[in-house]
N, C-alpha and C positions, 0 to 999 in steps of 0.2 A: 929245532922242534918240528915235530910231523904237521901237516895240515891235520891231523886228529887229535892230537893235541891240543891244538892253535882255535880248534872247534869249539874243543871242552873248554878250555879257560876263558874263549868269548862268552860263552853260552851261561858257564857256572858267575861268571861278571853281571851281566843280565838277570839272570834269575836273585840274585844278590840285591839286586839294584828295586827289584817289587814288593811292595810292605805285605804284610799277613794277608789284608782285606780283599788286596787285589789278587792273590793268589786264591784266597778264599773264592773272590767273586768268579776268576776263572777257571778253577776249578770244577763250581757251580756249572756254569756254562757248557764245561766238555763233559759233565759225569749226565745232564741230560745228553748231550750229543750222544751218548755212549748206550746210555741206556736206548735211546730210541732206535740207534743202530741194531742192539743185538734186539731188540723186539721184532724190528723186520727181520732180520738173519734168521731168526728162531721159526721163518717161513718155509725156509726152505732146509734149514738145518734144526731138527729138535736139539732142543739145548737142554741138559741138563745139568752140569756144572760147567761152570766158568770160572777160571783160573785169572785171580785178582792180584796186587801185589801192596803189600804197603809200605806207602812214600815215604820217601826220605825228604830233608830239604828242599823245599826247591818245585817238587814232584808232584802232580795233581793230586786231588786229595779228594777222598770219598766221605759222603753220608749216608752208610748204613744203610740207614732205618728209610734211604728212598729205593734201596733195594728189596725190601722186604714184601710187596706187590709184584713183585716177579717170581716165578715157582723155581728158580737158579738154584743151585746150594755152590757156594764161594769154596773154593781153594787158593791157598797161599803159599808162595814158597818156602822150600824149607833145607837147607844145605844137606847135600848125600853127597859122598866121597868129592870128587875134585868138581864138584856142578853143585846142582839144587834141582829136587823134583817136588810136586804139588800136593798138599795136603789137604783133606777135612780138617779145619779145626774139631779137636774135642775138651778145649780148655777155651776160655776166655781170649780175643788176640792180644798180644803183647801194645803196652801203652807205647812202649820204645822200642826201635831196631825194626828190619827189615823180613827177620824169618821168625815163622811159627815152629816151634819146638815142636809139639806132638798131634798125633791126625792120623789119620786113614791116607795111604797113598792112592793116588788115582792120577789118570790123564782126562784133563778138562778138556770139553769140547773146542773147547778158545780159548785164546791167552791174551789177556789184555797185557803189553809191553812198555814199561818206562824207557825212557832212554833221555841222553843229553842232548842230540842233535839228531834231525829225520830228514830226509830228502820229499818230495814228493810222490819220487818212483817207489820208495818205503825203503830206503837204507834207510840202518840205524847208526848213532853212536849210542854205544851204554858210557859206565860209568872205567873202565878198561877193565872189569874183572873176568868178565866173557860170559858169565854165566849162563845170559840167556844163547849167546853163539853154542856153547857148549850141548845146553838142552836141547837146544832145534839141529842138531846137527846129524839126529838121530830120529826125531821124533818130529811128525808134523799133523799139531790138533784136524780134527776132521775141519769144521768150522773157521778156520785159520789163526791168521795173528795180529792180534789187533794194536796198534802201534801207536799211545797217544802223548799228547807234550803241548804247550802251549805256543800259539800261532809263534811268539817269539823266539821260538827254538827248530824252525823248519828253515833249513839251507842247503845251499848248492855246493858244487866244487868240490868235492871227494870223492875219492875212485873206490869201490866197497874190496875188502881182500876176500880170500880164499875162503875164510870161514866166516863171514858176515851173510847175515839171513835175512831178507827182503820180508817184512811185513805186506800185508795182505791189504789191509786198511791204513790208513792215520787219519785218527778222528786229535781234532784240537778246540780248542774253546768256541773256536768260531764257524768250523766245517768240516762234514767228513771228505774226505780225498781215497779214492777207488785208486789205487795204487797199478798200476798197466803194465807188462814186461816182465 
């Protein structure tokens, strides 16, 4: 088994292991951290969409309606040919699954990034589908990429490959980390 591998079923173990509340609570936790990030950022970067994702298992988790005192308009992934680019909703988002079906295509200022395991220096593990590797391989928001996961999914000891894509930030429940290199 790879050390990428051996990452994800530590990490997917872990995440397993925290009931609703405590995901809830820390979720809570990194979606202020999150928010107050892109408020400063929005200083030197006007922001006007921002490229969200919605969680799966596991994955921090947003409350809306504390977005809605920010003038942002949200975009969500949505699968195009062998990747996924970002959309306007213009339906309702889906209660289930991770892509919005229909929308306005656009590129967000910023991308707020899930993943399974983060480095400090801002490597990522996703989930192995690549998508996000995919989309940034081409494309790099003005504002960056913002890389978030909870404290208990930041580690060491993995060498990033060829088409893995250094996050800009990782914000996590507890701090943001200004990613260097």
């Amino acid at each position: 088994m790879s050390v990428k591998e051996t990452l994800r079923n530590d990490i997917k173990h872990v995440l397993r292991g925290l009931s609703t509340e405590e995901i809830n609570r820390k979720s809570h936790l990194l979606e202020s951290q999150l928010l107050q990030y892109l408020a400063t950022l929005e200083n030197n970067f006007p922001l006007s969409v921002v490229g969200l994702y919605l969680p799966l298992r596991g994955e921090p988790r947003w409350e809306l309606d504390r977005w809605a005192e920010f003038p942002w308009q949200l975009a969500y992934p949505s699968p195009k040919d062998e990747g996924m680019h970002f959309l306007l909703p213009t339906q309702p988002l889906p209660k289930k699954g991770h892509w919005i079906g229909e929308g306005s295509e656009c590129e967000p200022d910023v991308i707020v990034v899930p993943g399974l395991v983060f480095t400090e220096q801002g490597l990522r593990i996703g989930r192995g589908g690549g998508f996000y590797d995919r989309l940034l391989a081409n494309w790099k928001p003005k504002a960056g990429c913002l890389g978030v996961c909870f404290e208990e999914q930041l580690r060491e000891g993995f060498e990033p490959e060829a088409h893995d894509k250094k996050m800009n930030v990782i914000i996590t429940d507890s701090r943001v980390i200004e990613c260097k290199g």
